[in-house]
C-alpha positions as CSV (number, residue, x, y, z in Angstrom):
1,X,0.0,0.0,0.0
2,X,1.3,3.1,-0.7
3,X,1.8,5.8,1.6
4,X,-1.2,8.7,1.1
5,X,1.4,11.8,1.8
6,X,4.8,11.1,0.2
7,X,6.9,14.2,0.8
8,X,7.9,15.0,-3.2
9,X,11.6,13.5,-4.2
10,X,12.8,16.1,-6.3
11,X,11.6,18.9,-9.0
12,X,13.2,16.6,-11.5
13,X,10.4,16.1,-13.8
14,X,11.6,14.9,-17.3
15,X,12.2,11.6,-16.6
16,X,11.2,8.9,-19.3
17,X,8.6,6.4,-18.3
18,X,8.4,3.0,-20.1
19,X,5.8,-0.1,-20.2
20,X,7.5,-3.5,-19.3
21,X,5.3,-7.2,-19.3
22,X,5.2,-8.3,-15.8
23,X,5.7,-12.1,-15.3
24,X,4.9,-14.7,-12.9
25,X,6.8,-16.5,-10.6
26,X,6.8,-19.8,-12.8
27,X,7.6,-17.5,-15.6
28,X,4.2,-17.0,-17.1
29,X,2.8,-13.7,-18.7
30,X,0.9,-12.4,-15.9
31,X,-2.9,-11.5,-17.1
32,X,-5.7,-9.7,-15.9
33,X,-8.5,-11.3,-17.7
34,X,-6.4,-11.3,-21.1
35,X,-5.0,-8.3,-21.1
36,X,-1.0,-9.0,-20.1
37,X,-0.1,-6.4,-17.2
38,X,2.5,-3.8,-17.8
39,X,5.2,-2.4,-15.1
40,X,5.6,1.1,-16.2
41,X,9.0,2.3,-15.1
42,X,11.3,4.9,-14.9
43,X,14.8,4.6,-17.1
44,X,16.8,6.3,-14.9
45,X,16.0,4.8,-11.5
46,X,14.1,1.7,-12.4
47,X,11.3,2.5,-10.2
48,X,8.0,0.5,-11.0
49,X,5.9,3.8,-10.8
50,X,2.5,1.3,-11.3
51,X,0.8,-1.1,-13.1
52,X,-1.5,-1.1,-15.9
53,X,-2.6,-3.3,-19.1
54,X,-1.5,-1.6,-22.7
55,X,-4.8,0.2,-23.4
56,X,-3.1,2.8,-20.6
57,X,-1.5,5.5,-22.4
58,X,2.2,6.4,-20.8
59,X,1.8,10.6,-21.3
60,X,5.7,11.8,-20.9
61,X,5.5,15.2,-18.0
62,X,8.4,16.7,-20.3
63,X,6.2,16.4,-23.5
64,X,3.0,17.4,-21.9
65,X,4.5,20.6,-19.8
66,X,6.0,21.6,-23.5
67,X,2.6,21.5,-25.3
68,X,1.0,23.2,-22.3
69,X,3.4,25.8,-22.3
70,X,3.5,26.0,-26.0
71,X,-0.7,27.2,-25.7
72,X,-0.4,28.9,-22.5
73,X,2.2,31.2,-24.9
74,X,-0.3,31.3,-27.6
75,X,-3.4,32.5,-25.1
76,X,-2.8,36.3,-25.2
77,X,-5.3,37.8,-22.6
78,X,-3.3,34.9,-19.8
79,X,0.4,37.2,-19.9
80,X,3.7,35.8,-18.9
81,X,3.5,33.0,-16.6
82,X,5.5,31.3,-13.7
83,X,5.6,28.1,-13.4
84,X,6.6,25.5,-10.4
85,X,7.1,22.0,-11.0
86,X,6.6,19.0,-8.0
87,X,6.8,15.1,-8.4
88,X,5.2,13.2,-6.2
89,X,5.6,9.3,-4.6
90,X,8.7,8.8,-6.4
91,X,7.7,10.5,-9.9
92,X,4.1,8.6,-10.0
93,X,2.8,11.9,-9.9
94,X,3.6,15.5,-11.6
95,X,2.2,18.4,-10.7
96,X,3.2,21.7,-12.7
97,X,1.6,25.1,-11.1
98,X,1.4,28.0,-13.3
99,X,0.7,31.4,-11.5
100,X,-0.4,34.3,-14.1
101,X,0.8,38.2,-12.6
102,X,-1.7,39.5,-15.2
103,X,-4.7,37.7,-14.7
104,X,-5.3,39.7,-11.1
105,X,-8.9,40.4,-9.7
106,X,-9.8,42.0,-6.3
107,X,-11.5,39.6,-3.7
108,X,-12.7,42.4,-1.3
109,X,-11.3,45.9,-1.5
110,X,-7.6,46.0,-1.2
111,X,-7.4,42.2,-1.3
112,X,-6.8,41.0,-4.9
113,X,-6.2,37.2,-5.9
114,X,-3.8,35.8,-9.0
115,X,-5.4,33.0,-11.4
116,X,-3.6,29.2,-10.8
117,X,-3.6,26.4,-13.4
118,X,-2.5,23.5,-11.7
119,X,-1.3,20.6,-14.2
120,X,-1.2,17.1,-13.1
121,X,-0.3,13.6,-14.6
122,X,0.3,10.6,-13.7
123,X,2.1,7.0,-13.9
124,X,0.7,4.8,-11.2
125,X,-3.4,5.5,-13.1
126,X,-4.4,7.4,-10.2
127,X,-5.2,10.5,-12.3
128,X,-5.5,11.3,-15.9
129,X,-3.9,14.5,-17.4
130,X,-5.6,17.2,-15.3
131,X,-6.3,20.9,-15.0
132,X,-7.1,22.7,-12.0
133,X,-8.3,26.2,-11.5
134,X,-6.8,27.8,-8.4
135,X,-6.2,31.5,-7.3
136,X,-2.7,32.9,-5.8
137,X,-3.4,35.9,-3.2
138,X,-0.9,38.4,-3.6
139,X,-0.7,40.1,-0.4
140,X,1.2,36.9,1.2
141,X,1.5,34.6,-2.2
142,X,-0.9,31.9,-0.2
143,X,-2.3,29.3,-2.9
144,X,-5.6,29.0,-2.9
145,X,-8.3,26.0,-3.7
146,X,-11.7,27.1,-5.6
147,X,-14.8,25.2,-5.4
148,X,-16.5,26.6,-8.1
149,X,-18.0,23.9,-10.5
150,X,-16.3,22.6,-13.3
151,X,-12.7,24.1,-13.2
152,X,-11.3,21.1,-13.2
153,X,-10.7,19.1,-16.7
154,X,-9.7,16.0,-17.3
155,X,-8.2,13.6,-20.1
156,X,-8.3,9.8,-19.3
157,X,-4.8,8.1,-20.3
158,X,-5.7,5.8,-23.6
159,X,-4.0,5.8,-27.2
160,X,-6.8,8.1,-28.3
161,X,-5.4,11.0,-25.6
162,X,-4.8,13.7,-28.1
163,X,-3.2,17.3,-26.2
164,X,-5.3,19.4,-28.6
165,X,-7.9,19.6,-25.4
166,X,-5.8,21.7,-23.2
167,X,-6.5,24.8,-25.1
168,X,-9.7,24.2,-23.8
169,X,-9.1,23.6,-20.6
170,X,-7.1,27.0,-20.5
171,X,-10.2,28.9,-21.7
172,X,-12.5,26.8,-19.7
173,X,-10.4,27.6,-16.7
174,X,-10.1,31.3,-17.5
175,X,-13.9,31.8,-17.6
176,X,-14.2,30.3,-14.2
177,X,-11.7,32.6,-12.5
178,X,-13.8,35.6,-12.1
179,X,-16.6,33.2,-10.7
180,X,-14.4,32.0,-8.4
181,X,-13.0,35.3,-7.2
182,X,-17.1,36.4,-6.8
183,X,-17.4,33.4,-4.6
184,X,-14.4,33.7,-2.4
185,X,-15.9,37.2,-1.8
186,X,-18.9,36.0,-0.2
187,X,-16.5,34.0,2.1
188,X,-15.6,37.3,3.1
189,X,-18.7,39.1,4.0
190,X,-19.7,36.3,6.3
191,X,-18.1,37.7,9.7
192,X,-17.0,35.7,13.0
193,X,-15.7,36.5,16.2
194,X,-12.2,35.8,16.9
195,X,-13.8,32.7,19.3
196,X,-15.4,31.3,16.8
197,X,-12.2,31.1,14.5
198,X,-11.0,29.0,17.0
199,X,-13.6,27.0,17.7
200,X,-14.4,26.2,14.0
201,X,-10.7,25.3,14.1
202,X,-10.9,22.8,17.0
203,X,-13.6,21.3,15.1
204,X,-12.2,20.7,12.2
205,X,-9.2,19.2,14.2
206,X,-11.8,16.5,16.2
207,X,-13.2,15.8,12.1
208,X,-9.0,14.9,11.6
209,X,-9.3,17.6,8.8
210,X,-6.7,19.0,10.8
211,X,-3.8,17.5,12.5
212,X,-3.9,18.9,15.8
213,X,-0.4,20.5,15.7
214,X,-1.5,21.7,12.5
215,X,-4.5,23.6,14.5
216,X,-2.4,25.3,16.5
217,X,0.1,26.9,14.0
218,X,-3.1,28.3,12.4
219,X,-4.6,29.6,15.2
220,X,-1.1,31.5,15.8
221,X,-1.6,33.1,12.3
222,X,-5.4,33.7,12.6
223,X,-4.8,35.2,16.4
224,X,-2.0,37.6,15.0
225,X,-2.5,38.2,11.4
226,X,0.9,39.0,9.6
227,X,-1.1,41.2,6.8
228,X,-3.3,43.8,7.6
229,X,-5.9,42.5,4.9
230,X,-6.1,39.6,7.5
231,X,-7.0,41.9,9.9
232,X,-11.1,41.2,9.2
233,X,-12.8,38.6,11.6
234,X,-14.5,36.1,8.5
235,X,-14.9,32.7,7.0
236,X,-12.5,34.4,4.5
237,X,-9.7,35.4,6.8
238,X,-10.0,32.0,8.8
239,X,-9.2,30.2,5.3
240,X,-6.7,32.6,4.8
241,X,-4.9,32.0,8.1
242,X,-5.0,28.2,6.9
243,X,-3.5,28.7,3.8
244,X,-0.5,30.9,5.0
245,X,0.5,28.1,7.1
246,X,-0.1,25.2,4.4
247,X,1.6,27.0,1.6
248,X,4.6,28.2,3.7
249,X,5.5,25.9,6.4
250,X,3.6,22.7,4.4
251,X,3.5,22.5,0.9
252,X,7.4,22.5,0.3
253,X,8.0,19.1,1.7
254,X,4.3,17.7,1.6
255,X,2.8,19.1,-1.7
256,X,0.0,16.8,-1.8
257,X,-0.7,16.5,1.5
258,X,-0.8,20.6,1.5
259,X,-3.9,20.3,-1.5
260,X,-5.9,18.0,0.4
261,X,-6.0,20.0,3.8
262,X,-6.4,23.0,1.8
263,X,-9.4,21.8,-0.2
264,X,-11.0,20.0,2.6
265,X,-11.1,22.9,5.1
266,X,-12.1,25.3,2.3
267,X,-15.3,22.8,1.4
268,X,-16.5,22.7,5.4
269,X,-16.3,26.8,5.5
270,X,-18.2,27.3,2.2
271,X,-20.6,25.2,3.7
272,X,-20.4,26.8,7.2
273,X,-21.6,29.9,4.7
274,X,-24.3,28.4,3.0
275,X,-25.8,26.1,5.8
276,X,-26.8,27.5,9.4
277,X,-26.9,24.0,10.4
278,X,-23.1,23.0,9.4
279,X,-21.6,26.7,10.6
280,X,-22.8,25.5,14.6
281,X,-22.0,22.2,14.5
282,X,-18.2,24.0,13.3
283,X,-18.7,26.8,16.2
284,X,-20.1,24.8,19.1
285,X,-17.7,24.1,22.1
286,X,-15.8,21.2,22.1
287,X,-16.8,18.9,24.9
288,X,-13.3,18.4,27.7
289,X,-13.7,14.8,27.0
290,X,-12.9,15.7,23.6
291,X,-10.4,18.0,24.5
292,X,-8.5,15.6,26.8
293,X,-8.6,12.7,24.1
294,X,-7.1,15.0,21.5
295,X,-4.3,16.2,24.2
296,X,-4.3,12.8,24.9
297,X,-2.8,11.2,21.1
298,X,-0.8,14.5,20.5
């Protein structure tokens, strides 16, 4: 079984990946059904990355990320670009985050957010070739998550893959950006007491959303904002204060991991926002029985 956070192994990304027949013990093809399974592994370490059969299509990072930058060029209202590139689990996944200085939208007034593709593929069929819509906010360079419908896009792995799609998925992403600024806005205008920050904090810690050490670096950054556009008491700021802590003392050594906290908290306040009934279950106290247990496993 393979370990769920995998701290990434290197930004080396343009490795070749190949598709080997895996054999028996007694030397026989092995088969699932008919289909012979493949190894698909890495020619430069050797690393079995994952299995498949041959209907999965091996897409190369180091071709993809040069036809994704090739249209990401060719899209003029997008600007210049930077772009960061992670591997994952020992290269069975690639994830390529493009940040766009241009594409810049205010949130709330004096609060303005970035547009983020995030890229991913992978070798081990976990994903397919996949973009995600994500925003970067300036004032402390804190990735964001978006939950707005349909910006992500995804291409299965098969011989019939063709890249001509992620032109598409660019412009599909692009006109889900402003949406997704609107709706981090309304994150904002729902206001909380600096209690209830922490208290939606130690619940999300007894739902393991968060690790409980985790909890308290964020409630250090939520009780003394470092940015004066923190400074607001909302659902907003609280997912900022989470985000300043994922992308900056997280994300560098647990990418992955960093997404999934990210994503998870942001889903449970959006629906904190929308839903009366989720935003006191997240704000009642925490019984001491819970307390003590949690103190207890730390």
């Amino acid at each position: 079984v393979m370990a769920r956070n995998t701290r990434p192994m290197s930004d080396s990304y343009d490795f070749q990946v190949v598709q080997e027949p895996l054999f028996n013990r007694d030397g026989k093809a092995a088969l699932i059904g008919k289909s012979p399974v493949m190894g698909n592994f890495r020619t430069d370490t050797g690393q079995c990355l994952g299995t498949s059969t041959e209907k999965y299509a091996i897409v190369q990072n180091g071709a993809l990320v040069e036809q994704v930058e090739d249209a990401l060029s060719k899209v003029s209202e997008l600007g210049n670009f930077t772009s960061q590139k992670v591997v994952a689990r020992d290269g069975a996944r690639f994830y390529g985050v493009y940040d766009f200085p241009s594409m810049v939208k205010p949130v709330v007034v004096g609060d303005g957010a970035g547009m983020r593709l995030t890229l991913n593929n992978s070798f081990d069929r976990s994903t397919g070739v996949d973009f995600t819509l994500g925003l970067m906010r300036l004032a402390c360079l804190n990735g964001q998550m978006t939950l707005v419908a349909d910006t992500s896009v995804t291409k299965k792995h098969s011989h019939k893959l063709t890249l001509d799609f992620i032109t598409d998925a660019i412009h599909s992403c692009t006109l889900k950006f402003e949406e997704s600024i609107k709706d981090f806005g309304t994150l904002a205008k729902r206001e909380i007491t600096q209690e209830q920050g922490g208290l939606i904090l130690d619940n999300l810690a007894i739902k393991k959303v968060l690790a409980e050490s985790m909890r308290d670096s964020i409630q250090m950054v939520w009780d003394n904002p470092t940015h004066k556009e923190d400074e607001g008491r909302n659902l907003y700021n609280l997912y900022n204060a989470t985000t300043q802590h994922l992308t900056h003392d997280v994300e560098g050594g647990r990418f992955e991991y960093a997404r999934r906290v990210s994503s998870q908290v942001l889903k449970n306040l959006t629906k904190a926002r929308d839903k009366a009934e989720h935003f006191a279950k997240l704000t009642q106290r925490v019984p001491e029985k819970e307390k003590a247990a949690i103190e207890v496993t730390v």
